[in-house]
Biopython code that builds the backbone (N, CA, C, O; Angstrom):
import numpy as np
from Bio.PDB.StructureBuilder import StructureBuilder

atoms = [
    (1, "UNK", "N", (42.149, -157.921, 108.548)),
    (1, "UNK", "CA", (43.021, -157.988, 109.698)),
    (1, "UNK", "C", (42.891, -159.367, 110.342)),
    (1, "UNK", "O", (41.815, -159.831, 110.721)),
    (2, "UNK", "N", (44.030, -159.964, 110.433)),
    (2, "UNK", "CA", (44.033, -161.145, 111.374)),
    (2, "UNK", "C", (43.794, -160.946, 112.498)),
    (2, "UNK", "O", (43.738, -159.772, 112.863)),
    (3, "UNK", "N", (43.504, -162.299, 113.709)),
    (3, "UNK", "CA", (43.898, -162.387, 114.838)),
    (3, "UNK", "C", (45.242, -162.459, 115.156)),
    (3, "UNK", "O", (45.947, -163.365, 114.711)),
    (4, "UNK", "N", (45.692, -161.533, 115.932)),
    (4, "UNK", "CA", (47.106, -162.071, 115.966)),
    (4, "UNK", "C", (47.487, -163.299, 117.513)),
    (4, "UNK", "O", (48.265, -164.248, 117.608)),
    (5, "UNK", "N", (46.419, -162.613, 118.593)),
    (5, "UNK", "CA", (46.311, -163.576, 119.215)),
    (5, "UNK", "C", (45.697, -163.004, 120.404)),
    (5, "UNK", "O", (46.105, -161.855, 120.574)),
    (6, "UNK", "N", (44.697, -163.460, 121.469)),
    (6, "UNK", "CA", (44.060, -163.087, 122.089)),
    (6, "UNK", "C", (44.479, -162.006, 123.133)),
    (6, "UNK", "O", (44.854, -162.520, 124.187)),
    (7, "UNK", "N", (44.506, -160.955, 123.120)),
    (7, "UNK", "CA", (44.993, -159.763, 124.081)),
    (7, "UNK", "C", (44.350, -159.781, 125.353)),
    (7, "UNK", "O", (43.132, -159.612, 125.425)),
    (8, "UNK", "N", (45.252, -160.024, 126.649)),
    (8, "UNK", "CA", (45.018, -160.204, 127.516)),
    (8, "UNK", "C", (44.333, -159.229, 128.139)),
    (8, "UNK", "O", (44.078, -158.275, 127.404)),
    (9, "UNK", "N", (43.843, -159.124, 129.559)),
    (9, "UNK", "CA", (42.816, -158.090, 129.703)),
    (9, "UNK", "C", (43.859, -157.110, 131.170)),
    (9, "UNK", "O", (43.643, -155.958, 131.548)),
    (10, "UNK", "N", (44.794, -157.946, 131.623)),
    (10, "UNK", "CA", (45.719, -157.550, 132.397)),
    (10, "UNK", "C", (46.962, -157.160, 131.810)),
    (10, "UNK", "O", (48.057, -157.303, 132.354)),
    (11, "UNK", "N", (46.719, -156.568, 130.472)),
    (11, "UNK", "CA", (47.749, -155.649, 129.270)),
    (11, "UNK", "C", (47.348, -154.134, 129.389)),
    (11, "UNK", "O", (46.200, -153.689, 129.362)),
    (12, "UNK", "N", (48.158, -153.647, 129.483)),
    (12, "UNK", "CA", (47.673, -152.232, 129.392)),
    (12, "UNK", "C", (47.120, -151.712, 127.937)),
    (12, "UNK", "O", (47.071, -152.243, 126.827)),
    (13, "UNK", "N", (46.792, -150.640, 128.363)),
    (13, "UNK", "CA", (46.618, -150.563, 126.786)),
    (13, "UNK", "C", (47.661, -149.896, 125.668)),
    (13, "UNK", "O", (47.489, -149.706, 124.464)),
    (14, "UNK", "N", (48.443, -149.702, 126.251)),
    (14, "UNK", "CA", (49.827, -149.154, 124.947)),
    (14, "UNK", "C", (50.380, -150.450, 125.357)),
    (14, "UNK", "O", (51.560, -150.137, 125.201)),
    (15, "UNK", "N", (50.418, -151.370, 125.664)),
    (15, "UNK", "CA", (51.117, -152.538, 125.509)),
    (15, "UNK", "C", (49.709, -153.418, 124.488)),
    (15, "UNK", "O", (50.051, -154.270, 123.668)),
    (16, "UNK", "N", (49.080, -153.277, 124.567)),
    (16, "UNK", "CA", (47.858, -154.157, 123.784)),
    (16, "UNK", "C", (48.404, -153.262, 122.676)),
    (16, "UNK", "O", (48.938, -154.106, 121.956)),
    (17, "UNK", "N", (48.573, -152.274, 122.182)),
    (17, "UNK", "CA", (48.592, -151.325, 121.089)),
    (17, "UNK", "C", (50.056, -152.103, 120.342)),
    (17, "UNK", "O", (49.972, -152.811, 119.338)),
    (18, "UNK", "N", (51.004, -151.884, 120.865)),
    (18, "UNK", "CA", (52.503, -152.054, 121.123)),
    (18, "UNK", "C", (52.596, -153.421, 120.229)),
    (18, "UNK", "O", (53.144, -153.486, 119.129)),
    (19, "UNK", "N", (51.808, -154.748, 121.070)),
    (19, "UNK", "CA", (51.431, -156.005, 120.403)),
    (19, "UNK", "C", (50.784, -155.975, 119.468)),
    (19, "UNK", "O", (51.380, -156.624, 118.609)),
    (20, "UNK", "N", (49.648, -155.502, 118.995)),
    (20, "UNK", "CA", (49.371, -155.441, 117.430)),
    (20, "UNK", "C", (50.362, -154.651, 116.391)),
    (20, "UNK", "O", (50.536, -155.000, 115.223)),
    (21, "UNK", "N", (50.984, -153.519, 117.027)),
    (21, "UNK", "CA", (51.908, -152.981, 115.996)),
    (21, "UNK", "C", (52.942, -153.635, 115.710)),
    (21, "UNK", "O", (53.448, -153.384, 114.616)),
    (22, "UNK", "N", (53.600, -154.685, 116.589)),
    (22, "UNK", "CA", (54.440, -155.675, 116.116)),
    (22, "UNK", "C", (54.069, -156.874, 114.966)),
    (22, "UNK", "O", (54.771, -157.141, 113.990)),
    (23, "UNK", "N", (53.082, -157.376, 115.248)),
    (23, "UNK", "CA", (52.452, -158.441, 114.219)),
    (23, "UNK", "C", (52.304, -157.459, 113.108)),
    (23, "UNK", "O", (52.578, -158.072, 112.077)),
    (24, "UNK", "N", (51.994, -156.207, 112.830)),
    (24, "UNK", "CA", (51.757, -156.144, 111.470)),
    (24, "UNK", "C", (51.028, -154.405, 111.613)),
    (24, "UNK", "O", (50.490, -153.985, 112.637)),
    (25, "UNK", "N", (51.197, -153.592, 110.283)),
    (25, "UNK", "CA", (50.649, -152.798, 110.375)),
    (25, "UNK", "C", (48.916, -152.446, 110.546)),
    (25, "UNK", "O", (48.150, -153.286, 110.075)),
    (26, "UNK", "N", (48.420, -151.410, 111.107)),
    (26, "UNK", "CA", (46.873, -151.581, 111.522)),
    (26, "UNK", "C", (46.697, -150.017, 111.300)),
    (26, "UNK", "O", (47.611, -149.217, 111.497)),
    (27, "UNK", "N", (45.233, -149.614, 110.804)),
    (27, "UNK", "CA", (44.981, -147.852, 111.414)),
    (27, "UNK", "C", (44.279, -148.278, 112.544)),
    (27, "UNK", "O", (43.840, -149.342, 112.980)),
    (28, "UNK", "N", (44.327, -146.743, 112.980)),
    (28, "UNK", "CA", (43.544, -146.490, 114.518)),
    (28, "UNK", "C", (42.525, -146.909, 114.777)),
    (28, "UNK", "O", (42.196, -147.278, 115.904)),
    (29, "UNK", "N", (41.350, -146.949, 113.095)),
    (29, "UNK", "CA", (40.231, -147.462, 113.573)),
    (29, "UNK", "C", (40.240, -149.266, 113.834)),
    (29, "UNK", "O", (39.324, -149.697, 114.533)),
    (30, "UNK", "N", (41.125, -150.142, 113.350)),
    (30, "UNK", "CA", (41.279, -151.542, 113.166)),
    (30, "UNK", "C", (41.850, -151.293, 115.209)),
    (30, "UNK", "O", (41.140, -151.728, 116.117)),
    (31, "UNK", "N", (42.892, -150.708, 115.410)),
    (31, "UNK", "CA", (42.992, -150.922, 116.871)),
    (31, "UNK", "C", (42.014, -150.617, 117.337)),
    (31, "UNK", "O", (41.441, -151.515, 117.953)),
    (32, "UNK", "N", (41.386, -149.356, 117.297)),
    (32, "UNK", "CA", (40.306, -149.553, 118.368)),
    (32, "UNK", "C", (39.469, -150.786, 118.445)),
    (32, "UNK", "O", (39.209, -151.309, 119.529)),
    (33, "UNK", "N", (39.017, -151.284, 117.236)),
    (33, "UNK", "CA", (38.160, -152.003, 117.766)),
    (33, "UNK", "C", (38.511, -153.721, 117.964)),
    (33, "UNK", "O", (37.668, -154.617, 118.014)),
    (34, "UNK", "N", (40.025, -153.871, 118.060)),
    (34, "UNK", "CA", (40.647, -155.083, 118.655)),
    (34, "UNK", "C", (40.847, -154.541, 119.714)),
    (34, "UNK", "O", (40.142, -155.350, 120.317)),
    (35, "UNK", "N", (41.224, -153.802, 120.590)),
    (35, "UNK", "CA", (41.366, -153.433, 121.865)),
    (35, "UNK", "C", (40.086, -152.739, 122.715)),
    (35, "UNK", "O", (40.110, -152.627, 123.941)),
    (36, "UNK", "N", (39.153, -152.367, 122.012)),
    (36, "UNK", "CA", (37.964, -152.246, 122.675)),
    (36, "UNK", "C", (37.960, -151.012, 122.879)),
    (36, "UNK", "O", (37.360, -150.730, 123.917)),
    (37, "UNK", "N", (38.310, -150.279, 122.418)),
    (37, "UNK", "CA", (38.545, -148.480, 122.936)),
    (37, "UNK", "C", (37.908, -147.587, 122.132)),
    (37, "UNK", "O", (37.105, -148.165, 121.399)),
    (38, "UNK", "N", (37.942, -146.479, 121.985)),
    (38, "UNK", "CA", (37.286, -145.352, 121.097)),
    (38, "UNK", "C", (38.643, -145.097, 120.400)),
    (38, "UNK", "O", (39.766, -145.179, 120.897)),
    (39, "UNK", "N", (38.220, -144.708, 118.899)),
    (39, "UNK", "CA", (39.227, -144.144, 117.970)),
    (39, "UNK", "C", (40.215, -142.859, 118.662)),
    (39, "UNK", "O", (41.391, -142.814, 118.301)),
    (40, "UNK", "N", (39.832, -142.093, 119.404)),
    (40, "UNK", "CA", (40.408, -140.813, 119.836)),
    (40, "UNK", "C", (41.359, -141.330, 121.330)),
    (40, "UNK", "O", (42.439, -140.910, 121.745)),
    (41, "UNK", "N", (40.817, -141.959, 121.652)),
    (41, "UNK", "CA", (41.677, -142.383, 123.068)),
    (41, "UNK", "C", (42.964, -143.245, 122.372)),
    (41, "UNK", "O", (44.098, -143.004, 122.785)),
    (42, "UNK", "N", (42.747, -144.313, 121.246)),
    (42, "UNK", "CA", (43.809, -144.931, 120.540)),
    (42, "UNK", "C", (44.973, -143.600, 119.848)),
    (42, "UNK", "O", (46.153, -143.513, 120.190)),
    (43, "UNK", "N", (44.530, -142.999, 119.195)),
    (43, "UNK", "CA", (45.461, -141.876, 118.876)),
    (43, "UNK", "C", (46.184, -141.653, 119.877)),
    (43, "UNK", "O", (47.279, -142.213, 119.929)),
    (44, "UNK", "N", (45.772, -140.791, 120.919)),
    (44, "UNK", "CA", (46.673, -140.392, 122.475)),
    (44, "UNK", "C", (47.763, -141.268, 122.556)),
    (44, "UNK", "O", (48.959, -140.986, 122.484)),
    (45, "UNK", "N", (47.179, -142.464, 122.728)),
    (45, "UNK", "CA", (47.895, -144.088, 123.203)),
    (45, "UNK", "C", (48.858, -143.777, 121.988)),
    (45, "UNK", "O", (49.953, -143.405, 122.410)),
    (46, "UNK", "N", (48.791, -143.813, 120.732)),
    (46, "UNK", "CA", (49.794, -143.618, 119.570)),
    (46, "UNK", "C", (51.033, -142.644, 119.706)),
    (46, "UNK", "O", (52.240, -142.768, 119.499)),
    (47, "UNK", "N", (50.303, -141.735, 120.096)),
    (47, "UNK", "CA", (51.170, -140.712, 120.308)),
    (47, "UNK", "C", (52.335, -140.253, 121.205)),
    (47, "UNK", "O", (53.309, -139.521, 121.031)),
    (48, "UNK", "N", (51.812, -141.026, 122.312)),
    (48, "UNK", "CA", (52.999, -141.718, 123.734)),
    (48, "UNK", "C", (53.507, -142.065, 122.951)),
    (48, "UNK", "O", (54.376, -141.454, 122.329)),
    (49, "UNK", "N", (53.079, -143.239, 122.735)),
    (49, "UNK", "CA", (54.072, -144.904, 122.078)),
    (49, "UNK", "C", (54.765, -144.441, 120.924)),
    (49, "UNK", "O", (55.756, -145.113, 120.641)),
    (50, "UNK", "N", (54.571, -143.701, 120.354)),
    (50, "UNK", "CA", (55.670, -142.797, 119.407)),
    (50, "UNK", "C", (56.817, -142.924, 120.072)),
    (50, "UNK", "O", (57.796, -143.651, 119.903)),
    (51, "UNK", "N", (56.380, -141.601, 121.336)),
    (51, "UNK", "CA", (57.931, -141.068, 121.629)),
    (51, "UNK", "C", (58.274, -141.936, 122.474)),
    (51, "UNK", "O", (59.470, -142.225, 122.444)),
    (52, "UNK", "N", (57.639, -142.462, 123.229)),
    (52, "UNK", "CA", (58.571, -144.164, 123.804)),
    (52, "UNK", "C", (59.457, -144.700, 123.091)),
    (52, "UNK", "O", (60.621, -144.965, 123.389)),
    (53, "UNK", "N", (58.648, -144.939, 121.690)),
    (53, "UNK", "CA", (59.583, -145.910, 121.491)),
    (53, "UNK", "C", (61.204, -145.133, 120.231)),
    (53, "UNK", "O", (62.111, -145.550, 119.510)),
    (54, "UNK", "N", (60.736, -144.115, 120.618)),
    (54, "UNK", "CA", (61.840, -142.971, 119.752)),
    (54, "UNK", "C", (63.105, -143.440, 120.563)),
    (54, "UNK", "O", (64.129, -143.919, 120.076)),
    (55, "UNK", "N", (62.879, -143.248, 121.686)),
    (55, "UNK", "CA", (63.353, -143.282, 122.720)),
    (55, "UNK", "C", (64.254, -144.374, 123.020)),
    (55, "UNK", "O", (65.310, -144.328, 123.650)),
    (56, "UNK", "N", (63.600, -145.502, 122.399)),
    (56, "UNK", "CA", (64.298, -146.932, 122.484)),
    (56, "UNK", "C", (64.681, -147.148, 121.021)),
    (56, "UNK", "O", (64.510, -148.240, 120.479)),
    (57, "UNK", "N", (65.116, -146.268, 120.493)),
    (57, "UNK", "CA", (65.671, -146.037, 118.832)),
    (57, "UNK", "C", (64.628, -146.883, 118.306)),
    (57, "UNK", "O", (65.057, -147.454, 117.303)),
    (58, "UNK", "N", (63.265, -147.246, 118.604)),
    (58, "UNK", "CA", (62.643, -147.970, 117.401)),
    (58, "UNK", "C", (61.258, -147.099, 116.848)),
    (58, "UNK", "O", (60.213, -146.974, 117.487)),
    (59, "UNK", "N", (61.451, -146.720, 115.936)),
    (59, "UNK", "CA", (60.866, -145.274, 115.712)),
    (59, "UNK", "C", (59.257, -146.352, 115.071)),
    (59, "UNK", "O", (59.271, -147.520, 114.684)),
    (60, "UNK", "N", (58.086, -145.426, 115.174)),
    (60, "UNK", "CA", (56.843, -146.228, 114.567)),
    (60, "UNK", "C", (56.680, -145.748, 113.598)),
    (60, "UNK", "O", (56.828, -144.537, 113.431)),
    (61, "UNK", "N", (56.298, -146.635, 112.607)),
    (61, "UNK", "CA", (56.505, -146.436, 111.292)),
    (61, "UNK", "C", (55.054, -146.202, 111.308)),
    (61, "UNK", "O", (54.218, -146.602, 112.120)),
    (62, "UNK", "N", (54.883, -145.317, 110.019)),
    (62, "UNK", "CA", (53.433, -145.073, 109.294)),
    (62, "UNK", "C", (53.506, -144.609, 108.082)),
    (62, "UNK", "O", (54.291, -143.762, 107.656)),
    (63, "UNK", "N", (52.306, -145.426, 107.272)),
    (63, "UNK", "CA", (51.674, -145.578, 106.103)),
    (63, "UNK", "C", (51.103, -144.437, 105.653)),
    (63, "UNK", "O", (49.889, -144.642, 105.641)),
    (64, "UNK", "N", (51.326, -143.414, 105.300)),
    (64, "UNK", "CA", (50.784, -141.984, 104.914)),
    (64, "UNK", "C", (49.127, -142.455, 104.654)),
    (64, "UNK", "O", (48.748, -143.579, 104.325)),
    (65, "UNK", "N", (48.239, -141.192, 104.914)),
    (65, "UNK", "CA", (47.083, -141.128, 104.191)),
    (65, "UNK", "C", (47.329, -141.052, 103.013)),
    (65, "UNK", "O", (48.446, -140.668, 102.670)),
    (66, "UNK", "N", (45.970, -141.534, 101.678)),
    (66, "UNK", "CA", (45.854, -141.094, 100.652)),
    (66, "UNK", "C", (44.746, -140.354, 100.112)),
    (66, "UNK", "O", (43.605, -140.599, 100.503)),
    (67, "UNK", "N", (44.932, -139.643, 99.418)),
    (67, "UNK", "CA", (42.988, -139.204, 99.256)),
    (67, "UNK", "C", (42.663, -140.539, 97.758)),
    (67, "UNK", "O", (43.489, -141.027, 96.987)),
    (68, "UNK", "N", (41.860, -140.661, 97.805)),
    (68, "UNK", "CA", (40.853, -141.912, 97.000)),
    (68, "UNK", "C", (40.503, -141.085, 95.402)),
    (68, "UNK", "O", (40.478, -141.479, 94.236)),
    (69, "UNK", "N", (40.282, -139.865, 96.024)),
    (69, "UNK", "CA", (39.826, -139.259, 94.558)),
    (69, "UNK", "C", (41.167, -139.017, 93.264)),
    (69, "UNK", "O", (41.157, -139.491, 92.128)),
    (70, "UNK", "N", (42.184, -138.184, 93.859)),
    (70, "UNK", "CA", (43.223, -138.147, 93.105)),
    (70, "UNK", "C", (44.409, -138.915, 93.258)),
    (70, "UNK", "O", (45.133, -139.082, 92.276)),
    (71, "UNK", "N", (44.635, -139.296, 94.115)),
    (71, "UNK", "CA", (45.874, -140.211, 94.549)),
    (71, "UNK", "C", (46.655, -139.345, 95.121)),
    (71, "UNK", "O", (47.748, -139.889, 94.963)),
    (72, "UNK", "N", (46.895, -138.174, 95.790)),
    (72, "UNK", "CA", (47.465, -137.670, 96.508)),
    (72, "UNK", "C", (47.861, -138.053, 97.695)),
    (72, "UNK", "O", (47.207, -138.392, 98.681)),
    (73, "UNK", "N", (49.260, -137.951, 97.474)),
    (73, "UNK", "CA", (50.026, -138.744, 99.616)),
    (73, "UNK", "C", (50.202, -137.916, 100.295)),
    (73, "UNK", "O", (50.710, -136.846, 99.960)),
    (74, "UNK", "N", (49.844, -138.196, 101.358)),
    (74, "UNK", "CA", (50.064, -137.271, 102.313)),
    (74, "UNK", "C", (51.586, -137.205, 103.217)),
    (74, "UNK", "O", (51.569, -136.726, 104.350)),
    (75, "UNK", "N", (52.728, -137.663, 102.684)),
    (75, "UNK", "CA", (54.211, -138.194, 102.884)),
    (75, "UNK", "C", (54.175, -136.836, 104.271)),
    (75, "UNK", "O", (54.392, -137.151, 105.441)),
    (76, "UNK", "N", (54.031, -136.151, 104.075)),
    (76, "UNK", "CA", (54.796, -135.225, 105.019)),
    (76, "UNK", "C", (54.411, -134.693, 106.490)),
    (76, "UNK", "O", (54.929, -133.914, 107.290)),
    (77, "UNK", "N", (53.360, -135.416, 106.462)),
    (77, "UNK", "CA", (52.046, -135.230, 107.554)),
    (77, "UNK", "C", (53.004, -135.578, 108.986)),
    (77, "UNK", "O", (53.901, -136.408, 108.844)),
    (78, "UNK", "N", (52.845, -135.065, 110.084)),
    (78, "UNK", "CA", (52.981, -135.166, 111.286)),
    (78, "UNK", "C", (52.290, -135.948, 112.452)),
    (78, "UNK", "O", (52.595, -136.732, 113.350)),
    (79, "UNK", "N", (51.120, -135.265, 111.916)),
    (79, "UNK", "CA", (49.981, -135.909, 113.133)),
    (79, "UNK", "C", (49.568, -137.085, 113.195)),
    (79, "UNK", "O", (50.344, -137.539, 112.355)),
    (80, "UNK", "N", (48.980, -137.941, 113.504)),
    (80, "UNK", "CA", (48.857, -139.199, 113.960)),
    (80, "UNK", "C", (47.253, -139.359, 112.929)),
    (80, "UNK", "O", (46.879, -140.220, 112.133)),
    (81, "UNK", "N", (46.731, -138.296, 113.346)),
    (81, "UNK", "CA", (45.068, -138.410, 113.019)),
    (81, "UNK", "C", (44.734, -137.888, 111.301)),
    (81, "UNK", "O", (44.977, -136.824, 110.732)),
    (82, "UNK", "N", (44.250, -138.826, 110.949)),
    (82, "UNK", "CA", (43.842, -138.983, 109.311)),
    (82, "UNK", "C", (43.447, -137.500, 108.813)),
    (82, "UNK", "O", (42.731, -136.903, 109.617)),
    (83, "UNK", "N", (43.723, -136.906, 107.827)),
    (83, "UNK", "CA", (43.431, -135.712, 107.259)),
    (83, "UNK", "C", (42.097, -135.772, 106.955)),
    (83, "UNK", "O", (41.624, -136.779, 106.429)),
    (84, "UNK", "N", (41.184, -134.448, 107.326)),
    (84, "UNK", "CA", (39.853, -134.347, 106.617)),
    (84, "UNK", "C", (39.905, -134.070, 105.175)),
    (84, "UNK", "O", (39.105, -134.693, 104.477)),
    (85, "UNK", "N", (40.550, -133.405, 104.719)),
    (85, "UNK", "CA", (40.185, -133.080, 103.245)),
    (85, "UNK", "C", (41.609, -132.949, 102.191)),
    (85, "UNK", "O", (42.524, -132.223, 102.581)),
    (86, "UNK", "N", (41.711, -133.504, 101.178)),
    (86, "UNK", "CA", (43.050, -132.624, 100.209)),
    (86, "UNK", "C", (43.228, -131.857, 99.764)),
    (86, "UNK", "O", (42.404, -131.270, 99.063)),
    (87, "UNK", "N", (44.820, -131.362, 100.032)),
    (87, "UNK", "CA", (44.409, -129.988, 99.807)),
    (87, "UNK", "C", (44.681, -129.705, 98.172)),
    (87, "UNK", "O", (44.530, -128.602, 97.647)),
    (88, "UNK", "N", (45.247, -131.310, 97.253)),
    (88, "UNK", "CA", (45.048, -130.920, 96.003)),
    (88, "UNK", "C", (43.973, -131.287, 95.208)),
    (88, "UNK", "O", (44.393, -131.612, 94.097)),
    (89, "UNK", "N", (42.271, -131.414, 95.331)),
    (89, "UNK", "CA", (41.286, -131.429, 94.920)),
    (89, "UNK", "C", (40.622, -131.091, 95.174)),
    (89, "UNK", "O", (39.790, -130.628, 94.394)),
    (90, "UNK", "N", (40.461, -131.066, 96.861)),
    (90, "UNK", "CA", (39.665, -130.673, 98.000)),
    (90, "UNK", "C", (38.641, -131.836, 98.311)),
    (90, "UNK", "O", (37.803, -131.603, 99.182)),
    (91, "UNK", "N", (38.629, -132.834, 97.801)),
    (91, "UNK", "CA", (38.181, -134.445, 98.136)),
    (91, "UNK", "C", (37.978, -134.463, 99.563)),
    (91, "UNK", "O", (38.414, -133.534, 100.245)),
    (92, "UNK", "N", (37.253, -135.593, 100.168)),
    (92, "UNK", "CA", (36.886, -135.563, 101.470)),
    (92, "UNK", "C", (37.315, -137.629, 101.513)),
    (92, "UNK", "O", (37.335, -138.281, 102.557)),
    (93, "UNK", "N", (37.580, -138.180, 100.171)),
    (93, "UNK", "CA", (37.542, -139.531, 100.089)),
    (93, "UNK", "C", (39.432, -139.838, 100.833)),
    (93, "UNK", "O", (40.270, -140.231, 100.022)),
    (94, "UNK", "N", (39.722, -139.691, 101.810)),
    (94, "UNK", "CA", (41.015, -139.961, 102.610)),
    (94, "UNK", "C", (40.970, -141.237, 103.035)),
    (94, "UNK", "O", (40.167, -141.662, 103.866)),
    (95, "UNK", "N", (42.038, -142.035, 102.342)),
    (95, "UNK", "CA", (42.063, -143.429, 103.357)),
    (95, "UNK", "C", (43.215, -142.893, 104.452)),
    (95, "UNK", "O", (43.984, -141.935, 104.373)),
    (96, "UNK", "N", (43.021, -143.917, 105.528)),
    (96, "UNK", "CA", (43.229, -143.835, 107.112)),
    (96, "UNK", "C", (44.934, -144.081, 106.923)),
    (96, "UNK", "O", (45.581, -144.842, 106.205)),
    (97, "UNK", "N", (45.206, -143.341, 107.647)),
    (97, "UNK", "CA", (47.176, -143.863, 107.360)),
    (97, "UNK", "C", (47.002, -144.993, 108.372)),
    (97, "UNK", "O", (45.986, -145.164, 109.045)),
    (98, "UNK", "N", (48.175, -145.793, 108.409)),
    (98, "UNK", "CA", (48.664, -146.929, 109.053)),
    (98, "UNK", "C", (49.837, -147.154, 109.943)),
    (98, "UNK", "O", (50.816, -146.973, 109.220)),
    (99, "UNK", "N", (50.241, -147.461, 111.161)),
    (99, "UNK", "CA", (50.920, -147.758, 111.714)),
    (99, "UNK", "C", (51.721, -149.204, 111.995)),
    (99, "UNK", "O", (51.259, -150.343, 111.935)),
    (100, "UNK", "N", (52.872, -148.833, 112.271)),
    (100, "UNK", "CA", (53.351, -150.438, 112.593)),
    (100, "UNK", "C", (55.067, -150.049, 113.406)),
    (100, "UNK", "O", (55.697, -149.033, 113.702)),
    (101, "UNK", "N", (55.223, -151.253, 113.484)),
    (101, "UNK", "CA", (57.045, -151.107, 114.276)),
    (101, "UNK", "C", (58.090, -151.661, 113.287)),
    (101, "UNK", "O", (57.919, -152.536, 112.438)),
    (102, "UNK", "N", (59.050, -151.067, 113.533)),
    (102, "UNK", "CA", (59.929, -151.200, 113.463)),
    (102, "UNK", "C", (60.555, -153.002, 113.168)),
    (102, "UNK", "O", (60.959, -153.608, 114.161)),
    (103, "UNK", "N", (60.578, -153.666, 111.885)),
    (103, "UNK", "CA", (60.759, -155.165, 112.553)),
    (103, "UNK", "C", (59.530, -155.887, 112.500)),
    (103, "UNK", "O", (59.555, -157.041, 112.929)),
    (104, "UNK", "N", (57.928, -155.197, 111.834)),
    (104, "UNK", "CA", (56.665, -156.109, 111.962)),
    (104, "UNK", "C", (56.923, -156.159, 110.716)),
    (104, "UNK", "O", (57.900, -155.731, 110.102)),
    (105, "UNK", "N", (55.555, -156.967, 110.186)),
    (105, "UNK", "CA", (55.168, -156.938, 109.279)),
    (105, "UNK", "C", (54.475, -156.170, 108.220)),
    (105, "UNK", "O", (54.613, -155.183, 108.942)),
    (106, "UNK", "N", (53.923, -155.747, 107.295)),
    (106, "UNK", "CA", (52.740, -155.467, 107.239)),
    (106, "UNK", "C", (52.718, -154.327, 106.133)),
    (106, "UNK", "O", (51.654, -153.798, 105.813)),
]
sb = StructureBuilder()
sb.init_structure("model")
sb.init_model(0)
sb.init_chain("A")
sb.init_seg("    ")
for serial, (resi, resn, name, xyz) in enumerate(atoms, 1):
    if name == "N":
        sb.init_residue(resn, " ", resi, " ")
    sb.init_atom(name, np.array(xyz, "f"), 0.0, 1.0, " ", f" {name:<3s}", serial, name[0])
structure = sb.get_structure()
């Protein structure tokens, strides 16, 4: 993950969120720890900023989980927060899905 550029401290934090999802896609755990927050409070923040920005027709895009063991996608998933287990091996090896906007990079 790059710097994309120093996040001000008088940014809120779905606007600190908002600004990394523009530069480029990130998971929850890469935001938390550019914005300084806990993984679970970043989700919440995700989950607004969803329907915000539904709202402003720019829908947030995301990178499905995968599980590591079989290659299984998780395409159809809803929730914001990474799957514990698959349900076609029963693997526990899940990479983190990814977020981004509409118009970034990544």
């Amino acid at each position: 993950m790059t710097k994309v550029r120093k996040l001000e401290e008088t940014e809120t934090t779905r606007r600190q969120i908002r600004t990394l999802l523009e530069a480029g896609s990130h998971t929850a755990k890469e935001i938390s720890s550019s914005i300084h927050r806990p993984e679970k409070e970043v989700e919440s923040h995700l989950e607004h900023l969803r329907k915000s920005l539904r709202r402003e027709g720019r829908p947030l895009g995301q990178i499905p989980a995968e599980c590591r063991d079989c290659g299984f996608v998780f395409r159809k998933r809803d929730r914001l927060k990474a799957p514990s287990r698959c349900p076609v091996c029963k693997g526990e090896a899940i990479s983190d899905p990814s977020f981004r906007l509409a118009g970034g990079q990544g």
